[in-house]
C-alpha positions in Angstrom: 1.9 118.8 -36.5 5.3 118.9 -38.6 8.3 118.2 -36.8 10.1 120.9 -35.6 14.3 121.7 -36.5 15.3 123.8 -33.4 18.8 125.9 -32.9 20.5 124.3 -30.0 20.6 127.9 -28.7 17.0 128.3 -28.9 16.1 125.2 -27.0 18.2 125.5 -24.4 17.0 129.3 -23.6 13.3 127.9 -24.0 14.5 124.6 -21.4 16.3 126.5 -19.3 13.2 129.4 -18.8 15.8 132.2 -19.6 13.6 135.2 -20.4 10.6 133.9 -19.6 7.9 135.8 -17.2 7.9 133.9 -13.9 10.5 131.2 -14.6 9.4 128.6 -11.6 12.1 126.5 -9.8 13.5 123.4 -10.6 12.0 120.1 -9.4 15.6 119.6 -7.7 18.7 121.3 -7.7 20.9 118.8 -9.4 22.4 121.0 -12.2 23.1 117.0 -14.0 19.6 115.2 -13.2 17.1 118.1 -12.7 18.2 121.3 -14.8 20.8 123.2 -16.5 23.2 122.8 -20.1 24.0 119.3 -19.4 20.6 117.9 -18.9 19.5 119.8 -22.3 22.2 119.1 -24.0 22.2 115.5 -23.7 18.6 114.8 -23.9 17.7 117.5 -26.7 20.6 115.1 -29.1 17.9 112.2 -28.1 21.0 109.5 -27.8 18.5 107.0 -25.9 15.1 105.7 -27.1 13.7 106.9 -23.3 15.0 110.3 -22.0 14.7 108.3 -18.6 17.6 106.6 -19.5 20.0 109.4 -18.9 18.6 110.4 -16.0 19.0 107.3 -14.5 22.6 106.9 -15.0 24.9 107.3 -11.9 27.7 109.7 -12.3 31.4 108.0 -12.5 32.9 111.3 -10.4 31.6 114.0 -8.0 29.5 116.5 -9.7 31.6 118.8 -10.0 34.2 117.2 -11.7 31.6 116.4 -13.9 30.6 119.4 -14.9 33.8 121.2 -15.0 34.3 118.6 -17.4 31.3 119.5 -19.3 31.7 123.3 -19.4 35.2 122.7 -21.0 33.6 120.4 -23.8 30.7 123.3 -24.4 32.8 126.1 -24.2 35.2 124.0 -27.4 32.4 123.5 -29.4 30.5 126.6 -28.9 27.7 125.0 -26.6 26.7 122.8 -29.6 28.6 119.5 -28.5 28.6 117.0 -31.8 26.7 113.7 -31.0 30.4 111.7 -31.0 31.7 113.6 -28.7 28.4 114.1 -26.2 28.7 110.3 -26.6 32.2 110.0 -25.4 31.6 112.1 -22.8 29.0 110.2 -21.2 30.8 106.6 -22.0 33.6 108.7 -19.6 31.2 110.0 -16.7 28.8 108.4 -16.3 27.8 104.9 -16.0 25.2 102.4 -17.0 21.5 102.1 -15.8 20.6 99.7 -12.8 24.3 99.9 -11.4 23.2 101.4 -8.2 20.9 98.5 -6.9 21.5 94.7 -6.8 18.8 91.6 -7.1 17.3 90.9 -4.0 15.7 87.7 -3.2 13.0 88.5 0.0 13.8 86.6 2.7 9.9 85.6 3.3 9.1 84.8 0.1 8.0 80.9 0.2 6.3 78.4 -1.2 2.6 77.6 -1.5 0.9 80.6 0.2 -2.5 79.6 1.5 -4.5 81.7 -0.8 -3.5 79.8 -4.0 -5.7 76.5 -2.1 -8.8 79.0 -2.8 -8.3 79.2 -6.6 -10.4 76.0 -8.3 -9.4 76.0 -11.8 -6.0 74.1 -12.2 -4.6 76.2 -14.8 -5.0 79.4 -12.7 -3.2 78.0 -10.0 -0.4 77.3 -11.7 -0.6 81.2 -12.9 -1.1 82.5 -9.6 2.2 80.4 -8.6 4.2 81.7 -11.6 2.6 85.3 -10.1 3.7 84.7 -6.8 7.4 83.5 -8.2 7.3 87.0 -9.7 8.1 88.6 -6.7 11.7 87.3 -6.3 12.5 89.0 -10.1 11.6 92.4 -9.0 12.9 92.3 -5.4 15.3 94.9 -5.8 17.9 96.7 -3.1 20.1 99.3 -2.9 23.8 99.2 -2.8 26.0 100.7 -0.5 27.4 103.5 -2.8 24.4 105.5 -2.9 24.3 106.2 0.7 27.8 106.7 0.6 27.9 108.4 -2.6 24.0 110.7 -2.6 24.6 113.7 -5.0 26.6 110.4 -7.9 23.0 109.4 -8.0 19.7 110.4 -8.9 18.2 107.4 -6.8 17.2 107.8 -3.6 19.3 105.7 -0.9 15.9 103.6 1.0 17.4 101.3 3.4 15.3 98.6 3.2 14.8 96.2 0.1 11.7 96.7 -2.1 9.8 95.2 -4.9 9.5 97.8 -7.7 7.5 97.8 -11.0 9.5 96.5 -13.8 10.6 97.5 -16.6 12.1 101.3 -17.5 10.5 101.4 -13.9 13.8 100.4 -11.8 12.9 102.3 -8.5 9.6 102.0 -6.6 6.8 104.3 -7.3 4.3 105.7 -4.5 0.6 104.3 -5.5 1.8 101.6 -7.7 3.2 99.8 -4.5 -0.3 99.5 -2.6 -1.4 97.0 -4.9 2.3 95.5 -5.0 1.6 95.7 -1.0 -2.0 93.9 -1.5 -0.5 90.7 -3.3 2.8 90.8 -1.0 0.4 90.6 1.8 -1.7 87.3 -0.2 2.0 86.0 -1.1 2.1 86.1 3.1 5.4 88.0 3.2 5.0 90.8 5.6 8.4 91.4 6.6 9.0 92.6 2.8 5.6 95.1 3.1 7.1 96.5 6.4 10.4 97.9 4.8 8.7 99.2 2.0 6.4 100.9 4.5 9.4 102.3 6.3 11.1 103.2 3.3 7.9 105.7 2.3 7.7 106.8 6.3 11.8 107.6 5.7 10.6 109.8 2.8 7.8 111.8 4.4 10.2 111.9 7.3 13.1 113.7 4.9 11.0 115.7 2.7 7.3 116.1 4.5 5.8 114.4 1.5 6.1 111.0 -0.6 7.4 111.7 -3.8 6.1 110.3 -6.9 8.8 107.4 -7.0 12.4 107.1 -5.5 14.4 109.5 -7.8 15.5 113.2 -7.0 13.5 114.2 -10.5 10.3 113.2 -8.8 11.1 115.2 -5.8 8.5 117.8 -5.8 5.9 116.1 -7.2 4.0 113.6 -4.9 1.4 110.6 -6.6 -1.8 109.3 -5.2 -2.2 109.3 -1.5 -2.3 105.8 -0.3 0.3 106.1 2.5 -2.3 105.7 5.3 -4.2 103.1 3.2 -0.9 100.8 3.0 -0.7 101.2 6.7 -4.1 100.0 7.6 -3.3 96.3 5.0 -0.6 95.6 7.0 -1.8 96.4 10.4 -4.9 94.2 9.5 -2.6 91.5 8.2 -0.1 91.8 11.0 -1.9 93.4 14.0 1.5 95.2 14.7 0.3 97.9 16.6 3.5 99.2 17.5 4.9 99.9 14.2 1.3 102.3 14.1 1.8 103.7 17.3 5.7 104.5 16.2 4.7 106.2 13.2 1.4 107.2 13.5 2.7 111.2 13.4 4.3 110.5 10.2 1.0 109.4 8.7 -0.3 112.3 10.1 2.6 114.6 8.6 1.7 113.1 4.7 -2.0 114.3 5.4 -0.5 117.4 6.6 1.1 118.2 3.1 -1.9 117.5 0.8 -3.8 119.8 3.3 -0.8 122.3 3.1 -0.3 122.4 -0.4 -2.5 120.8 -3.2 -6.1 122.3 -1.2 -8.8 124.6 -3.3 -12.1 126.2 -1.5 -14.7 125.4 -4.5 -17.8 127.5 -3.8 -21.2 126.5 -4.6 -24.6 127.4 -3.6 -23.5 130.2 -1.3 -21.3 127.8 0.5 -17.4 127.3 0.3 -16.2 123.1 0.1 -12.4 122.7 0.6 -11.2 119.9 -1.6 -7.8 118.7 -3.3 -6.5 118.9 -6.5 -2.9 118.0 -8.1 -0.8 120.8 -8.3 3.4 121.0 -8.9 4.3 124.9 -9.5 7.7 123.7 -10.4 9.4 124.6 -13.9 11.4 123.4 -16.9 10.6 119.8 -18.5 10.5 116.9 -16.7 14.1 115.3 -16.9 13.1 112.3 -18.0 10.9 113.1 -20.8 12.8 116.4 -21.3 13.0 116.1 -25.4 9.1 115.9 -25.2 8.4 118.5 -22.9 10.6 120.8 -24.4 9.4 120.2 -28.0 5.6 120.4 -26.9 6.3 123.8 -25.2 7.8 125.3 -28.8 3.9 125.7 -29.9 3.2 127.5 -26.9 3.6 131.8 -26.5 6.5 132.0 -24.4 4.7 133.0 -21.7 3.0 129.9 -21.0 5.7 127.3 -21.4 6.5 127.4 -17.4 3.0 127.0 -16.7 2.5 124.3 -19.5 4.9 122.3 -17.8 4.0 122.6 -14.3 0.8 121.2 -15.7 2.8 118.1 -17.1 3.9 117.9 -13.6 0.4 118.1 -12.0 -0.4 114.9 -14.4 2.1 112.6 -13.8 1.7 113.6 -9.9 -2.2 112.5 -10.6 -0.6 109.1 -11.9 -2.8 109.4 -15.2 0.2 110.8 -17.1 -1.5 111.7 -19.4 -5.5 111.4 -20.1 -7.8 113.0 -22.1 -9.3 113.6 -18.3 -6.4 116.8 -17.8 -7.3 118.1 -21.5 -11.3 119.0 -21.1 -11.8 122.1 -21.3 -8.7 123.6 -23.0 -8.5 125.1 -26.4 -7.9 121.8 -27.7 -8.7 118.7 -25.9 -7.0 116.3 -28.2 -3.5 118.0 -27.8 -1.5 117.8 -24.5 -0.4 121.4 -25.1 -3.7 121.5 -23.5 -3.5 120.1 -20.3 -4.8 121.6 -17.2 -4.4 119.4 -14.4 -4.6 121.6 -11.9 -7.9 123.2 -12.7 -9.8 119.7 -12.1 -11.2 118.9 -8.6 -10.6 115.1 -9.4 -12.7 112.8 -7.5 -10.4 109.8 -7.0 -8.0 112.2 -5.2 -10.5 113.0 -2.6 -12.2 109.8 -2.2 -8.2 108.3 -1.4 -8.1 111.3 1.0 -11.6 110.9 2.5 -10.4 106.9 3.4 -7.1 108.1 4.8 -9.0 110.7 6.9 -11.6 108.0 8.1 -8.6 105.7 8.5 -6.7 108.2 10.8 -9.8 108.3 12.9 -9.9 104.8 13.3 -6.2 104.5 14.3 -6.1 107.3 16.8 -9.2 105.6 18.6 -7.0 102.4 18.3 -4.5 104.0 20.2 -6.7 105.5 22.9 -6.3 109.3 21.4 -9.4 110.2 21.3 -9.4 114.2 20.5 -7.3 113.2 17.3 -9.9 110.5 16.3 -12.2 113.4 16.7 -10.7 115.8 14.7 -9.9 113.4 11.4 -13.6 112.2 11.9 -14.9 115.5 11.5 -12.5 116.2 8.3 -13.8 113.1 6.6 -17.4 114.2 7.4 -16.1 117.5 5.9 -15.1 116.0 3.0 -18.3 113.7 2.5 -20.5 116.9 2.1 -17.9 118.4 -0.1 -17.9 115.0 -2.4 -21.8 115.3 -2.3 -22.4 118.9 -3.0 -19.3 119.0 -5.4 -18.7 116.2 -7.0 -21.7 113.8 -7.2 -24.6 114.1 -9.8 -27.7 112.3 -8.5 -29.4 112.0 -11.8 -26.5 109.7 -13.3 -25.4 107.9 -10.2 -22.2 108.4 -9.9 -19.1 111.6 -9.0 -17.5 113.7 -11.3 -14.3 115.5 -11.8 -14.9 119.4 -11.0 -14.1 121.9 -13.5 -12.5 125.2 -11.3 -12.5 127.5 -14.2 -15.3 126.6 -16.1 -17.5 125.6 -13.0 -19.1 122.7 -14.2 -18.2 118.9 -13.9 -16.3 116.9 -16.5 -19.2 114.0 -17.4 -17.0 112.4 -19.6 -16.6 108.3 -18.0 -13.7 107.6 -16.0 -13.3 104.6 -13.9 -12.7 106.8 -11.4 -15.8 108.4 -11.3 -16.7 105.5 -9.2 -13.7 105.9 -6.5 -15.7 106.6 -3.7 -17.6 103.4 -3.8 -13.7 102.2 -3.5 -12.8 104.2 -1.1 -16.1 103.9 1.1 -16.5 107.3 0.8 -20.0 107.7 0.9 -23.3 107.4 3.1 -26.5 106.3 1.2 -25.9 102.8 0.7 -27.8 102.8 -2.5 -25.5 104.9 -4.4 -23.6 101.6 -5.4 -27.0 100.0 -7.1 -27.1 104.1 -9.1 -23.2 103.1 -9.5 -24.6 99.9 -11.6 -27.0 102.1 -13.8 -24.4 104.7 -14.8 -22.0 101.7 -16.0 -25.0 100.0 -17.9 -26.2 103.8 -19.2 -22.7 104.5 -20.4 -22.3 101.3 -22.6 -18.7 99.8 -20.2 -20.3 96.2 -19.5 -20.5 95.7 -23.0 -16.5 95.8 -23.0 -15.8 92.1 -23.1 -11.8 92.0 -21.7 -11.6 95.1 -19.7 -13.2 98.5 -18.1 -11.7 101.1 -20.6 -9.9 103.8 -18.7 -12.0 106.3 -20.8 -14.4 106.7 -24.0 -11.5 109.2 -26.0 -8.9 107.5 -28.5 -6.4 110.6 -27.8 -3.2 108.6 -28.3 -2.5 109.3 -24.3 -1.7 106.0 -22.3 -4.5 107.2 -19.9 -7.6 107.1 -22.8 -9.2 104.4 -25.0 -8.5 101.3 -25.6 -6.4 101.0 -22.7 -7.2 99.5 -19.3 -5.2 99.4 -16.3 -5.5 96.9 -13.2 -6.0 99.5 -10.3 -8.7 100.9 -12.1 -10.4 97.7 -12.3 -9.9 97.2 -9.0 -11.4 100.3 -8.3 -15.0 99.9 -9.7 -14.8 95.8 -9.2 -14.1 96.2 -5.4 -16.4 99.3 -5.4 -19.6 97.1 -6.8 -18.8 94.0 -4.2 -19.7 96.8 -1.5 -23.0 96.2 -2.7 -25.9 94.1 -0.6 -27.7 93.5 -3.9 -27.0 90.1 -5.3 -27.4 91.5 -9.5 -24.5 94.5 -8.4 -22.3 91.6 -6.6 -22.4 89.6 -10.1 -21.6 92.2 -11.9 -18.5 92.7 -9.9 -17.5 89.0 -10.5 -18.3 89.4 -14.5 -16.0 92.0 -14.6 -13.4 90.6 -12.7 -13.6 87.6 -14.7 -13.0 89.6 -17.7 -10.5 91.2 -16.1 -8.6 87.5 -15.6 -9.5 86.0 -18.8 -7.5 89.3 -20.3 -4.6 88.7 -18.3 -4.4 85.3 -18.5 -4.7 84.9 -22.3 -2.2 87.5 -22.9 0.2 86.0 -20.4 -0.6 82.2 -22.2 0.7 84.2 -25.5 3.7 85.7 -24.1 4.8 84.7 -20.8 4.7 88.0 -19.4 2.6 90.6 -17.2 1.9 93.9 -18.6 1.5 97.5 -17.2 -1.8 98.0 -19.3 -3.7 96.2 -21.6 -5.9 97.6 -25.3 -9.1 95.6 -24.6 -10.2 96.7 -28.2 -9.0 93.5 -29.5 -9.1 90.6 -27.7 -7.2 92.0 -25.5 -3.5 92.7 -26.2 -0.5 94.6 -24.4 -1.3 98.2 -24.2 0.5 101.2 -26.1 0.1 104.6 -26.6 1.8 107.6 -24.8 5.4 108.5 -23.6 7.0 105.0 -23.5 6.9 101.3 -24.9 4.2 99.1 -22.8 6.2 97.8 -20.0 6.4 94.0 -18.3 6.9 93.1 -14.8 4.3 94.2 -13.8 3.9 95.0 -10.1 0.7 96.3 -9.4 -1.0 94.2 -12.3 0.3 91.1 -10.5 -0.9 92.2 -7.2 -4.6 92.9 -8.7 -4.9 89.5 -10.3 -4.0 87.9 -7.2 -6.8 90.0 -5.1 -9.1 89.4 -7.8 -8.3 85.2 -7.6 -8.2 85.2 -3.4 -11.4 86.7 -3.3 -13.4 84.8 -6.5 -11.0 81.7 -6.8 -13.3 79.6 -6.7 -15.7 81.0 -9.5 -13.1 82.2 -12.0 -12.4 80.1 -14.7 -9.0 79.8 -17.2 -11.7 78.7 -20.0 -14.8 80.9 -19.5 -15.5 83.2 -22.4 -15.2 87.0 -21.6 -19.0 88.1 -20.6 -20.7 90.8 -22.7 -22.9 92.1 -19.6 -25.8 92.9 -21.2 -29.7 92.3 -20.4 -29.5 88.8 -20.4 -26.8 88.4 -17.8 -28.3 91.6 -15.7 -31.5 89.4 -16.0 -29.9 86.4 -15.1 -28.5 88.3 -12.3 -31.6 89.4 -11.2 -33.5 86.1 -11.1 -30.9 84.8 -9.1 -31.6 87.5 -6.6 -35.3 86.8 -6.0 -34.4 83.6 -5.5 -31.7 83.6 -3.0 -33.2 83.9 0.5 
C-alpha cells in the first residue's frame, strides 16, 4: 500500500475518535500517556524510531503544568506544532527513558547453582553460567519517585525488585515472567520469584486483573493467564504454604476476571460450552505504537476504526501481537487491518485456564477447603468437555482455535494447538502419541533449528520463519508427558534443536534473543512492530529448563536433527527394546 500524507487535523480527529459511532474509552485516563492532543501530536511527528519511547518518558512537572504548557504551544501554532519546537518541548518536560528505575543486583543471586552439575557438555556449562550471570543485568527496581510521584509516570510503582525482559522492554511483562520465574527458580533464588509474585498479587489487588506489563497504557488489557501457574513453581520449590494461604483469594480474584469479562457460550450440537477468548473493548491506538495504529485505521470506513483497534488490543493481550492466527477469516488475511482477535476461541488460552482451575483445586484441598476444591474441580471438568467438543479434532490429533463467526475451527498449525498436552489439559492419555502424528503430518520435525510459530510468511512477528522459546517449551514439555519412549525422543530432538539454535547464535554474538528466524541456520528474528530485542528473559529461562531436564544428553556440537523416518525409526527400535 502507498504511504499515506495526512492533515494533522485529520489524524488527530481519526486518533482522538471524534465523530465516530461508538467512540470506546481510553485504555487509561492519562490525557499525556493514554489519549488526547499531546500523545497524537507527538507520536504522529514520529520523533523516535519506537512510539514506546515517548510513552515511556517520565514527566519533568505535574501534569498539569504540562499540559497547560502544551495547550499554549498548540494554540500558537494552530494545533500543528513544527517538529523544532515539539522537540523543545519535550527536551523541557519530560525526561529520558529508564530514569524511573535503578540496577538492581538480587540479593540471592550466587554462584554455581546445583543444576548447572547436571549439564555434561563443557561448553554448555559455561553457557548456562553466562545465562545464569544474566540475571543480575536485568534485575531491575523502582525508585522512590514513582511512588511518590504516580501520575509523572507511566510506570507502575511495584515495591519489590524484579527481573524484566530486556531490551525496549524496561518494565516486567505478565506471561513473559513465568518462564523468567522457571530459570530464577533453577538459578535457586526464590526470594527474587517471591517479590515478583507479590508485585503481580499487588496488581490484581489494585485493579482486579494483571495487566499486560507494568505501565498505565497496558492497563486494561491483561496477557496470558499464568498467575496461578507461577504460584504452584514456587510453592513446589519453596513449600511456603503460607504465602498460598495469604493470597490464595487473590488467585482466586485473577480467575474471577477472565470469568467476568473475556467468557463466550460457543454452542454446538444442541449444547452451549462456556470458553474464553481475548477481548479489550477499549478505543484509540495503542500509545505506544500510536503512529501505526492510527495510520492502519486510515484504510478503514470510519466506522470501524474503534473496533479495529480494540482488536489490536485483543492481540497484544493474546501475547501473539500480531499473527496470521487473529487474521483467518477476515477480508484479507495477509493484512492486519484484518484482525479479529476477539472472534477466535483460542485454545492456549483455555488450556492456561483449565491448569489454573485444576491448580486452584489442588491448593484449596491443600489448605483443608474442601467445597472450594470442589467447585474449581468441577470448572476444570467443565472446561475439559468444552476443550473436547470445541476445540479438539480427533481425525488430526490435536486442538484448534474456534472460529465464533464463521463456526468452524482455524486448522492452520500453531504451536499452540498443542497447549493442552502443556497444560495437562486432557484425559485420554493417548492424545500425546495423535499429538506426534499431527506434527509429523504437518511437515514441523523436518524444521532443523526451531518449531516455526506458524506455516504463513505475513511479515507479523507471530508467523513464519520465526520461533519463540515459550512455544517450544510448550509442545517440547507437552511430548515428555508421553509414556512412549519414540514421543519422549522426539521431545529431546527438538529440544536439542532448540539449544543448538540458541547456542550458535549466542557463539556469534554474545547475546540472547527474543525470537529467532529458523529459516536459515538460525539467526535473530525480525519482522513486526519493533527491532528483534536482546536480553532475553524468558528465552534464558527456557534454555535453562530445557538444559536441567536433558543436560546430560544435549550436546554444544550435535548437528540440528531433521526428524524424519529414520530418527522416528530409530526411535522406535529403541522402544521395543527397552524393557
Amino acid at each position: 500500500m502507498p504511504e499515506r500524507t495526512w492533515q494533522p487535523s485529520l489524524l488527530l480527529l481519526l486518533a482522538l475518535g471524534l465523530g465516530s459511532r461508538g467512540a470506546l474509552p481510553p485504555p487509561c485516563d492519562s490525557r499525556i500517556y493514554c489519549h488526547g492532543e499531546l500523545l497524537h501530536q507527538v507520536q504522529m511527528a514520529k520523533l523516535y524510531p519506537d512510539d514506546k519511547q515517548f510513552v515511556d518518558m517520565p514527566l519533568s512537572s505535574a501534569p498539569d503544568q504540562v499540559l497547560q504548557h502544551f495547550h499554549t504551544l498548540a494554540s500558537t501554532h494552530n494545533h500543528s506544532i513544527p517538529r523544532r519546537q515539539l522537540q523543545e518541548f519535550l527536551r523541557e518536560h519530560f525526561q529520558a527513558v529508564g530514569q524511573e528505575l535503578q540496577p538492581w543486583t538480587p540479593e540471592d543471586w550466587k554462584d554455581s547453582p546445583r543444576f548447572l552439575q547436571k549439564i555434561s557438555d563443557p561448553k554448555l556449562r559455561v553457557w548456562a553460567e553466562r545465562l545464569h550471570r544474566l540475571w543480575k543485568k536485568l534485575g531491575k527496581k523502582m525508585k522512590p519517585e514513582v511512588l511518590q510521584h504516580p501520575e509523572r509516570f507511566s510506570a507502575i510503582y511495584s515495591q519489590h525488585p524484579f527481573v524484566v525482559p530486556g531490551g525496549r522492554f524496561l518494565e516486567f511483562y505478565y506471561w513473559d515472567s513465568y518462564w523468567v520465574m522457571e530459570g530464577l527458580l533453577l538459578s535457586e533464588m526464590p526470594q527474587t520469584v517471591k517479590g515478583m509474585l507479590q508485585n503481580f498479587l499487588d496488581l490484581v489487588q489494585t485493579y482486579g486483573h494483571v495487566p499486560n506489563g507494568a505501565r498505565v497504557y497496558y492497563l486494561q488489557r491483561s496477557q496470558p493467564p499464568l498467575l496461578t501457574l507461577m504460584m504452584d513453581r514456587y510453592v513446589a520449590s519453596t513449600n511456603d504454604t503460607a504465602f498460598l494461604r495469604d493470597n490464595i483469594g487473590t488467585l482466586a480474584s485473577e480467575l474471577d476476571f477472565w470469568a467476568e469479562n473475556r467468557s463466550i457460550s460457543v454452542s454446538l450440537g444442541g449444547r452451549s460450552y462456556l470458553l474464553n477468548r481475548y477481548h479489550v473493548p477499549y478505543g484509540g491506538p495503542r500509545p505506544e505504537s500510536y503512529s501505526k495504529d492510527a495510520e492502519l485505521a486510515g484504510s478503514l470506513p470510519e466506522g470501524d476504526r474503534e473496533a479495529l483497534w480494540a482488536e489490536l488490543k485483543a492481540g497484544a493481550e493474546s501475547g501473539w501481537d500480531f499473527s496470521s492466527r487473529w487474521l483467518v477469516g477476515g477480508p484479507n488475511p495477509d493484512r492486519l487491518s484484518s484482525i479479529r482477535t476477539s472472534k477466535l476461541v483460542p485454545v492456549d488460552l483455555n488450556a492456561f485456564l483449565c491448569q489454573a482451575e485444576e491448580l486452584m483445586s489442588n491448593f484449596y484441598a491443600r489448605l483443608g477447603n474442601d467445597s472450594q476444591a470442589r467447585k474449581y474441580r468441577h470448572l476444570r471438568d467443565q472446561r475439559l468437555a468444552a476443550l473436547k467438543a470445541v476445540l479438539w479434532d480427533e481425525e488430526k490429533g490435536a486442538w484448534f482455535d474456534y472460529d465464533l463467526e464463521n463456526g468452524k475451527k482455524n486448522q492452520e498449525f500453531y504451536p499452540s494447538n498443542l497447549a493442552p498436552l502443556w497444560a495437562g489439559c486432557f484425559s485420554d492419555p493417548g492424545v500425546v502419541d495423535k499429538a506426534l502424528r499431527y506434527l509429523e503430518d504437518s511437515q514441523i520435525l523436518t524444521y532443523q533449528h526451531g518449531i516455526p510459530t506458524s506455516l504463513r510468511k505475513t511479515g507479523q512477528q507471530w508467523d513464519f520463519p520465526n520461533a519463540w522459546a515459550p512455544l517450544q517449551d510448550l509442545v517440547i514439555r507437552g511430548l515428555a508427558k508421553s509414556p512412549s519412549p519414540r514421543t519422549q525422543e522426539v521431545a529431546f530432538q527438538l529440544a536439542q534443536n532448540w539449544i543448538q539454535t540458541n547456542f550458535d547464535v549466542y557463539s556469534q554474538k554474545a547475546a540472547m534473543y527474543e525470537k529467532y528466524d529458523i529459516s536459515n541456520g538460525g539467526q535473530p528474528g525480525g519482522g513486526g512492530e519493533y527491532e528483534v530485542q536482546e536480553g532475553f528473559g524468558w528465552t534464558n529461562g527456557v534454555v535453562l529448563m530445557l538444559l536441567d531436564r536433558y543436560g546430560d544428553r544435549l550436546s554444544s556440537g550435535a548437528p540440528t536433527a531433521v526428524l524424519g523416518l529414520q530418527c522416528l525409526a530409530a526411535a522406535l527400535l529403541l522402544s521395543l527394546l527397552l524393557p
